[in-house]
C-alpha positions as CSV (number, residue, x, y, z in Angstrom):
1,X,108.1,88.9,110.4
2,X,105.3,91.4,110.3
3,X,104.4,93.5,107.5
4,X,101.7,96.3,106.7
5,X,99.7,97.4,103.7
6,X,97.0,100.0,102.6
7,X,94.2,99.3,100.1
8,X,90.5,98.5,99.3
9,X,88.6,96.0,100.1
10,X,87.8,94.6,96.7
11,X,86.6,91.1,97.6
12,X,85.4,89.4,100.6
13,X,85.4,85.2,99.5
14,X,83.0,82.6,101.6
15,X,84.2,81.4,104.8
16,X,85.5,78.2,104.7
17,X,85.6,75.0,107.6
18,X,86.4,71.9,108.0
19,X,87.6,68.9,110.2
20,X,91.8,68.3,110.0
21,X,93.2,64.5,110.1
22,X,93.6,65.2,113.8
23,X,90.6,65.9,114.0
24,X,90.3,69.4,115.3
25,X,87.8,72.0,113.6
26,X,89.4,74.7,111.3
27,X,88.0,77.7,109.5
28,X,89.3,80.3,107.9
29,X,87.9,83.6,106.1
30,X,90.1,85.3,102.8
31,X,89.6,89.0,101.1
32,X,91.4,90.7,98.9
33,X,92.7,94.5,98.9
34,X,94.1,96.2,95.9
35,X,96.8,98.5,97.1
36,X,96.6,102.3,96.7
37,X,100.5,102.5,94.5
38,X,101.1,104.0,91.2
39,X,101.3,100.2,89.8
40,X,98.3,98.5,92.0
41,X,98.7,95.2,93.7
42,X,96.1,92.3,94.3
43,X,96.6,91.1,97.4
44,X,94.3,87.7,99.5
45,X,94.9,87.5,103.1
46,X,93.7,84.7,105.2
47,X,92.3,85.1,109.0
48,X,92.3,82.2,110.8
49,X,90.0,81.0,113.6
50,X,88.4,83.7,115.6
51,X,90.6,86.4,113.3
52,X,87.6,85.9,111.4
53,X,85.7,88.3,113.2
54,X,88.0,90.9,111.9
55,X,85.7,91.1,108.9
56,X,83.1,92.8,110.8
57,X,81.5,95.7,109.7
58,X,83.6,96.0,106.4
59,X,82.6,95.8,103.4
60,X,83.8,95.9,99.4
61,X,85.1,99.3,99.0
62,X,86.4,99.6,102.3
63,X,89.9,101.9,102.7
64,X,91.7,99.4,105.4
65,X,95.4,98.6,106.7
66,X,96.0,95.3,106.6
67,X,98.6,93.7,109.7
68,X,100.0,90.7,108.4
69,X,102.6,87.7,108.8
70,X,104.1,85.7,105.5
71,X,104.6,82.3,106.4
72,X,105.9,79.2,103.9
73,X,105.3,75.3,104.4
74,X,106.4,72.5,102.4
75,X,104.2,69.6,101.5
76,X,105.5,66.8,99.3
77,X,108.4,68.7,98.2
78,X,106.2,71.9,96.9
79,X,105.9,75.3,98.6
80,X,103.2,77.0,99.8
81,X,102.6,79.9,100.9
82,X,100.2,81.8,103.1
83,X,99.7,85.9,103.8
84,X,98.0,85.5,107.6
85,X,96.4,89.1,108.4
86,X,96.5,89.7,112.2
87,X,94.7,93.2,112.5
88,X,92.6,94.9,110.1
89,X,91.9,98.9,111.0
90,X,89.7,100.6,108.9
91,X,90.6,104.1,107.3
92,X,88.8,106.2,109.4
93,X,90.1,104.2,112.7
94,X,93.5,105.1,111.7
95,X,93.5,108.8,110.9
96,X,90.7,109.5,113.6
97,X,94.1,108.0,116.2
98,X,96.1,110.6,114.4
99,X,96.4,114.0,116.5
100,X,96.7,117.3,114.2
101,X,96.8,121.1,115.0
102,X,93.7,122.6,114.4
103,X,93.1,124.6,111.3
104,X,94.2,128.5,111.1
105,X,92.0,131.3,109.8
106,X,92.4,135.3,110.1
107,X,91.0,135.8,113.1
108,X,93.5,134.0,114.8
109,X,96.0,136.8,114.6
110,X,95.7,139.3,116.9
111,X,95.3,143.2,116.2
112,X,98.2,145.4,115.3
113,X,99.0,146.9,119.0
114,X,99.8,150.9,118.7
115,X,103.2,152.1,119.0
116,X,104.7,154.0,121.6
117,X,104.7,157.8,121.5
118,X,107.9,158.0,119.3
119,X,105.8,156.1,116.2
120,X,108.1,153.3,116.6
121,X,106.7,149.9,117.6
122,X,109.1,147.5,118.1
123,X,110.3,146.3,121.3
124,X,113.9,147.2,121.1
């Protein structure tokens, strides 16, 4: 299941590392965006691993849309629960891939042509 959300960058926490029982090296990197809705949401995603590096170059106050996957695991017959973000594009990345007609002014209509000899101007 993939999911997307808009919002601001309202916190970036410390990276975090560490060693698992099998012994393999682990870090992960969490921020939170509060989303841009009439009733605002606080949301922390986690990157994972390289996904880290998806934190670079934004900052607090950053507009971004957040990619992400919702996955659930029991441990010792509690829940948890964790909001994996996959792709992060900034505001500007996404409206700068958005194509839009370029703005109208006056001079874009062309002059009133003359009518024929009878005074009457329409092409019928």
């Amino acid at each position: 299941m993939s999911i997307q959300v808009k919002g601001t960058v309202i916190q970036i926490l410390k990276p975090e590392s560490g060693v698992s029982k099998a012994g393999k090296e682990w870090k992960k990197q969490e921020f939170v965006i509060e989303t841009n809705e009439q009733f605002p949401k606080k949301v922390c995603f986690t990157l994972f691993g390289d996904k880290s590096s998806l934190l670079d170059g934004i900052a607090e106050g950053a507009e971004v849309e957040v990619f992400f996957s919702v996955e659930s695991r029991d441990f010792n017959g509690k829940w948890f629960h964790n909001i994996n973000a996959w792709k992060i594009e900034t505001a500007t990345a996404a409206s700068g891939s958005k194509s839009y007609p370029p703005e109208f002014s006056t001079g874009d209509i062309p002059p009133p042509e003359q009518g024929d000899d009878n005074g009457n101007d329409l092409p019928f």
